[in-house]
C-alpha positions as CSV (number, residue, x, y, z in Angstrom):
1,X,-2.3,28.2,-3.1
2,X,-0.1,25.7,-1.9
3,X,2.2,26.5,1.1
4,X,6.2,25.8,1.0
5,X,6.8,22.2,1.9
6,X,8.5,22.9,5.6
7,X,10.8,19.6,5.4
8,X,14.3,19.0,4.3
9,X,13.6,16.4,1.9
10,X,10.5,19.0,-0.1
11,X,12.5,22.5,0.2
12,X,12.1,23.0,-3.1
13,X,8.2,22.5,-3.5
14,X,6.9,26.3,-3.7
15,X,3.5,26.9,-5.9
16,X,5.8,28.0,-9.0
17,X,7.8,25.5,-8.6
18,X,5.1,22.7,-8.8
19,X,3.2,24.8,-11.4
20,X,5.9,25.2,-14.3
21,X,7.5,22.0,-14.0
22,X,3.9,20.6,-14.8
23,X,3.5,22.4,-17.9
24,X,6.7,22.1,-19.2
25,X,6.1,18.2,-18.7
26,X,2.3,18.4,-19.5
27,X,2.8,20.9,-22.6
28,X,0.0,22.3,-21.4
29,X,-1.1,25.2,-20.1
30,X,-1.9,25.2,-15.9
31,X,-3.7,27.6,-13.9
32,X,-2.7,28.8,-10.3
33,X,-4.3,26.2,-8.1
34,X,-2.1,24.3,-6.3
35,X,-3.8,22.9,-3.5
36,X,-2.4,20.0,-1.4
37,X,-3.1,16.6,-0.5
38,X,-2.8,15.0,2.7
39,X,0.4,12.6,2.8
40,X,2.6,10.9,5.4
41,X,5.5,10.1,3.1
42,X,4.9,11.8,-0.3
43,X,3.6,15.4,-1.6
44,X,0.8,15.2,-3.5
45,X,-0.5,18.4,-5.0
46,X,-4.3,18.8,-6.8
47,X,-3.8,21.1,-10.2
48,X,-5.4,22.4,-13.0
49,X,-5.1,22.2,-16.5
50,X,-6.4,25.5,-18.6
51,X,-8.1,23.1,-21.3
52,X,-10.4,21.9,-18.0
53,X,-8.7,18.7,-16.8
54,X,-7.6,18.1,-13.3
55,X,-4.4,16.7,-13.0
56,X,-2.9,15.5,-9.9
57,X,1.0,15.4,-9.0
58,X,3.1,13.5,-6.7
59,X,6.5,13.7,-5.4
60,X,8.3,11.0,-4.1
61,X,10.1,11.2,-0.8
62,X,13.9,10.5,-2.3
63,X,15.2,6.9,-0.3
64,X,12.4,5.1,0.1
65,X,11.9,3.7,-3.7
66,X,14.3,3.2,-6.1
67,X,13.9,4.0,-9.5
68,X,13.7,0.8,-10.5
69,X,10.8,0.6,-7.9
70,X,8.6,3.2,-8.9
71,X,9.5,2.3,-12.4
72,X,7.8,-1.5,-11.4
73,X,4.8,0.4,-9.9
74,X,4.1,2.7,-13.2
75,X,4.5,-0.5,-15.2
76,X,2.2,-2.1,-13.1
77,X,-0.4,0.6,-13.7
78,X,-0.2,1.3,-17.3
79,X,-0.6,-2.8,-17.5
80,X,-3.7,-2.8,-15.8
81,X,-5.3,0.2,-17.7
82,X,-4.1,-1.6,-20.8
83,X,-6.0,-4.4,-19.8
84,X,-9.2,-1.7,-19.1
85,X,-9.1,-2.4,-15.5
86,X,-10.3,0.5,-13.7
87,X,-7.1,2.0,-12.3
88,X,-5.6,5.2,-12.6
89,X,-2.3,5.2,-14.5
90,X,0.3,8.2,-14.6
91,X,0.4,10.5,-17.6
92,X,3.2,10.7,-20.1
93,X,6.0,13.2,-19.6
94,X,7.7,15.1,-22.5
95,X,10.2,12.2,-22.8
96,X,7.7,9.7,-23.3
97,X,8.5,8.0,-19.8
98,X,5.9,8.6,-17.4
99,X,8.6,8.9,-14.0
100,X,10.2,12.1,-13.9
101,X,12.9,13.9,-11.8
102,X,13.3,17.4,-10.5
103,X,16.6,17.7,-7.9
104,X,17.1,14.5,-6.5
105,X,13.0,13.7,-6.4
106,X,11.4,12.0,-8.4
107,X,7.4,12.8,-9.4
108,X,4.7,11.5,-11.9
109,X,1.2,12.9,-13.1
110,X,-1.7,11.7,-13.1
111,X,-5.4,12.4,-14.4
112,X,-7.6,13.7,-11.1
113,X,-10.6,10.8,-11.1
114,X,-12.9,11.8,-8.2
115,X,-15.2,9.1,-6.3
116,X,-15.9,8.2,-2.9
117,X,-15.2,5.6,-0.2
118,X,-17.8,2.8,0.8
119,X,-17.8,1.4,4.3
120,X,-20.1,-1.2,3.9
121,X,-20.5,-3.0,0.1
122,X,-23.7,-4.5,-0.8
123,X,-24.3,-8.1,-2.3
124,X,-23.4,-6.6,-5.9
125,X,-20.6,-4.4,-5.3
126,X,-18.9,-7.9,-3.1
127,X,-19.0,-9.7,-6.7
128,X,-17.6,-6.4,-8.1
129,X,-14.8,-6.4,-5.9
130,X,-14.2,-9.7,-6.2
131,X,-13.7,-9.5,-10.4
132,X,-11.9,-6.3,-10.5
133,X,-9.4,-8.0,-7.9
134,X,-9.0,-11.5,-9.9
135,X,-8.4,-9.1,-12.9
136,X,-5.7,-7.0,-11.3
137,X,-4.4,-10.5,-10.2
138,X,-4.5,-12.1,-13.4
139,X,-2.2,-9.6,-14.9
140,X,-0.2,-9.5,-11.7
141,X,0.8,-13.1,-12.5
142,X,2.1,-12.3,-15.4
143,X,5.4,-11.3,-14.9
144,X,7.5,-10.1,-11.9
145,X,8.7,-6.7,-10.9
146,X,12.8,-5.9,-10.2
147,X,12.9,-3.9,-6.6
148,X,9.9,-4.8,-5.1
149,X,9.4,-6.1,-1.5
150,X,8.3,-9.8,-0.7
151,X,5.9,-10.1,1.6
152,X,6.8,-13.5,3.5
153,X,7.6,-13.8,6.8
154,X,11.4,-14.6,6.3
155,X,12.2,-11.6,4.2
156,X,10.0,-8.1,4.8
157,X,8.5,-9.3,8.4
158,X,12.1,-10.1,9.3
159,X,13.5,-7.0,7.9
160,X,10.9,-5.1,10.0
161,X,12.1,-6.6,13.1
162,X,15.2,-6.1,12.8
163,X,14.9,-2.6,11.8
164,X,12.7,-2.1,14.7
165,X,15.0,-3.9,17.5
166,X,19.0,-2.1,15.7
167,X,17.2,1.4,15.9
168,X,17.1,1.3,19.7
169,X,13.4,2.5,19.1
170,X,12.4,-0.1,22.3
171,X,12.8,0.5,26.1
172,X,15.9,-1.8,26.8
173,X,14.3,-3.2,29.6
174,X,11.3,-4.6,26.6
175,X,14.0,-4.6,23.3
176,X,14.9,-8.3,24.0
177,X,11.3,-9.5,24.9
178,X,9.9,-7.7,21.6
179,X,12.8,-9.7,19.1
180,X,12.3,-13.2,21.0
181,X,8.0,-12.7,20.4
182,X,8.9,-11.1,17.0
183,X,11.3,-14.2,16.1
184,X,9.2,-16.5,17.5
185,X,6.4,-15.6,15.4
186,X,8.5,-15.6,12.1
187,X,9.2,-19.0,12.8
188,X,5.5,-20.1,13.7
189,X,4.0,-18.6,10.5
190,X,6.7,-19.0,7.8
191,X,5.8,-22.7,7.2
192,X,2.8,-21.5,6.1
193,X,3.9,-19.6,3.3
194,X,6.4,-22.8,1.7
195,X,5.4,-23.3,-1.7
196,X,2.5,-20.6,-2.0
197,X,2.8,-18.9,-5.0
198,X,3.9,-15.2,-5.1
199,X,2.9,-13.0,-7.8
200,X,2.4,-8.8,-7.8
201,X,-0.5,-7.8,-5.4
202,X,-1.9,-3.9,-4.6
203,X,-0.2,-4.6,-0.8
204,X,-2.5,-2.2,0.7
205,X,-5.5,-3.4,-0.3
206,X,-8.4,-1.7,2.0
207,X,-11.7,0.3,1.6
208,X,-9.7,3.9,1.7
209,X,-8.1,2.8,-1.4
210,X,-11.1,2.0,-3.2
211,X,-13.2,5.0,-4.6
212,X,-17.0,4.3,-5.7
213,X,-18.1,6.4,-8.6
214,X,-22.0,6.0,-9.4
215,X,-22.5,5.1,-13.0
216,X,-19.0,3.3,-13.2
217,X,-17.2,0.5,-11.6
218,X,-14.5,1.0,-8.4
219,X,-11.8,2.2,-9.0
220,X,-8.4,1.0,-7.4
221,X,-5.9,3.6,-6.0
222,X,-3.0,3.8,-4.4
223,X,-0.1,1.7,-5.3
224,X,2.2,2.6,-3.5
225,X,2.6,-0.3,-1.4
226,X,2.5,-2.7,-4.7
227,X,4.7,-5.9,-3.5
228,X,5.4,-9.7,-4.3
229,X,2.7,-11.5,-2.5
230,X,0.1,-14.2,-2.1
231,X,-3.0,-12.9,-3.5
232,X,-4.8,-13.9,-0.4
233,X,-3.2,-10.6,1.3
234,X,-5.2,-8.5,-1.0
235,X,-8.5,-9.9,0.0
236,X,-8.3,-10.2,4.2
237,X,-8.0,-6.5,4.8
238,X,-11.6,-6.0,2.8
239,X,-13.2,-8.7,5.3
240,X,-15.5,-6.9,7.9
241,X,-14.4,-9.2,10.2
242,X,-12.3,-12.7,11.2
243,X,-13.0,-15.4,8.3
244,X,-14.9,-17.5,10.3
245,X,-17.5,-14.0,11.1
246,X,-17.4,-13.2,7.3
247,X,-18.2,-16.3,5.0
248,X,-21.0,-14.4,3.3
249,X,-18.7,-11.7,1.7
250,X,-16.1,-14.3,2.0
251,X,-18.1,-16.7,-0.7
252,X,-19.2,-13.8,-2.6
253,X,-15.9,-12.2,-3.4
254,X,-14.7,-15.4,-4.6
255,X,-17.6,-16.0,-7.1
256,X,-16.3,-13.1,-8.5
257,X,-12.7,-12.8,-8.5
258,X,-13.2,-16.9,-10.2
259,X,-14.8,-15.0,-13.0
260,X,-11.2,-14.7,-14.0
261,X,-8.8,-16.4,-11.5
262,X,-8.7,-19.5,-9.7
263,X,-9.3,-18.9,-5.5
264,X,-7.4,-21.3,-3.4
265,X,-9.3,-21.5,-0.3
266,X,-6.5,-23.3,1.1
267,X,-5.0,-19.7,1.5
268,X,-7.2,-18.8,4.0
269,X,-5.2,-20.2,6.3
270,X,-2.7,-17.0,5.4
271,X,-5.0,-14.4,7.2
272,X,-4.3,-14.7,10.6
273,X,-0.2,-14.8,9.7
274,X,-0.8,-11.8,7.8
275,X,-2.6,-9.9,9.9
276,X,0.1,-10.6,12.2
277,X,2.6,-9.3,10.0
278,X,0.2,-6.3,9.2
279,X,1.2,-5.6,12.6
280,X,4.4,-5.5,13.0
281,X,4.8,-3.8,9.4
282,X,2.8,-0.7,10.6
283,X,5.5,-0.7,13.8
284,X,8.0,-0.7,11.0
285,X,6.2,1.7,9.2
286,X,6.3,4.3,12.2
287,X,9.4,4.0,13.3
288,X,10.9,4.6,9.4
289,X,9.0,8.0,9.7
290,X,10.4,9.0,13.1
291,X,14.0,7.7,11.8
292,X,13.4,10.0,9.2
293,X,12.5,13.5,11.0
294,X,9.0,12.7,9.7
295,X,5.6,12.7,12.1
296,X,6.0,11.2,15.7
297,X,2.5,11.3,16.7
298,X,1.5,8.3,14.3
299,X,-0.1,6.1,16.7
300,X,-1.3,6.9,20.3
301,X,1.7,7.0,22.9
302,X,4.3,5.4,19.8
303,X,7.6,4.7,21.9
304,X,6.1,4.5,25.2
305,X,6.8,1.5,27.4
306,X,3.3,1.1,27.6
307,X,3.1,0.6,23.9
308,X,5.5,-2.2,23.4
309,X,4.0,-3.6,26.1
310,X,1.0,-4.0,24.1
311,X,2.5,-4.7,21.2
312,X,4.8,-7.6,22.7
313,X,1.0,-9.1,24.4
314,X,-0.7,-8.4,21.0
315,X,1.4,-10.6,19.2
316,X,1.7,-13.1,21.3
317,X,-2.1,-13.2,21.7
318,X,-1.9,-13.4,18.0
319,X,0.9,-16.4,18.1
320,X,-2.0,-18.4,20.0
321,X,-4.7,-17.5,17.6
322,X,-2.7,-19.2,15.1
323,X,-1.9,-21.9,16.5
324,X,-5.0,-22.6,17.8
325,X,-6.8,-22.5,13.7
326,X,-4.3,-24.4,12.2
327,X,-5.7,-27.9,14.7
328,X,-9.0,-26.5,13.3
């Protein structure tokens, strides 16, 4: 049985709690496991239905989505499964919506759909990846969500910054050499992105939210992070390596995902940018949680003057890289 979520924002989360509010939505009868899933942000809670399905159910840390947000993110998933591409969309609630609200949280359902993580994908599964991403991508271009983040340089890498550098998170004696290297690196990369077309993307697109299930084709989890993006940023993070180390998988995701959508390899030249960005949106990304009473041990010695030191010499390091490819 789950334990009582310890945190302000979850006070409410106790085993009957979860239980009942799932069968009054469900209509369905649940029995008493609650066991919990491991979260940074949310609460996400594995239960069962008496009539043998597993169900699984996730509350949303209140302020960091808007309704409107996770609202774009269901939609986004009940497109895709429309479409029969192999994602895993939220249930429908008594009201017929499939985003409900209990306090001031809101939480969705969803069918459990076991599978595993590969580390390494063969010469097939590359071509696999490839078309289920061009067909997520396809329908992504479609139309465009209402509170979703952009990911470009100017808007959610500049917000990052700035969050970052106001929430005196920085040694003082590093804050201003952080915000010059962070600026200067908006302003190196963000001519890259003029005129590249933005559509909806996963946004965290990486093996860990890719499950394997023999018999049947990936699946793709994990939407949380869905933004406004070039659909190059959905492809990089599966690389094994740089570009240039990576051609092979490189050429045979793309044979793939053109099954259904056009590749511009002329968005390659993203990567290195976004990796960059990657970066400092993982900085961002920590310091939210600290800002928010959440986990402080999310990287190794997170805060230390050592660790914007590193940070401030990794981007630079990565200011150069980038430079350096686009004379290539």
């Amino acid at each position: 049985m789950a334990q009582k979520d310890q945190t302000p924002h979850f006070h409410f989360l106790t085993p009957d709690v979860i239980i009942k509010l799932a069968e009054e939505e469900l209509q369905a009868k649940v029995t008493n496991l609650c066991r919990p899933y491991k979260s940074y942000i949310n609460r996400v809670y594995e239960l069962q239905r008496v009539d043998c399905p597993g169900i699984v159910i996730k509350f949303y840390r209140p302020g960091r989505w808007s309704r409107e947000a996770l609202q774009d993110e269901h939609d986004f998933l009940c497109e895709l499964a429309d479409a029969e591409i192999p994602v895993i969309a939220p249930l429908q609630l008594k009201d017929g919506n499939t985003l409900g609200k209990y306090e001031d949280t809101f939480f969705a359902i969803f069918p459990k759909k076991g599978g595993r993580n590969c580390d390494e994908f063969t010469q097939e599964q590359w071509l696999e990846l490839g078309r289920l991403i061009g067909r997520v991508h396809a329908v992504g271009a479609l139309k465009m969500p209402r509170d979703r983040i952009t990911l470009t340089p100017d808007k959610a890498t500049r917000d990052h910054v700035n969050f970052i550098v106001k929430g005196n998170f920085i040694p003082k004696e590093l804050s201003q050499k952080f915000a010059d290297t962070a600026h200067l690196l908006i302003e190196t990369i963000s001519p890259f992105f003029k005129e590249k077309p933005l559509i909806r993307i996963h946004g965290d697109c990486y093996f860990a939210n890719i499950i394997y299930r023999p018999d049947e084709s990936f699946y793709l989890i994990d939407l949380d992070d869905m933004v406004i993006g070039t659909p190059i940023h959905d492809v990089w993070m599966l690389l094994p390596g740089y570009v240039r180390d990576s051609r092979y998988e490189l050429n045979l995701f793309i044979e793939g995902y053109e099954t259904f959508r056009n590749f511009d390899r002329g968005d390659l030249i993203l990567v290195e940018p976004l990796r960059a960005m990657r970066y400092l949106h993982f900085t961002a990304w920590c310091a939210h949680q600290i800002a928010d009473g959440g986990f402080s041990s999310l990287a190794p010695g997170w805060g230390t003057k050592a660790y914007w030191q590193t940070e401030i010499d990794d981007l630079a390091e990565q200011i150069e890289h980038i430079r350096k490819e686009a004379l290539w």
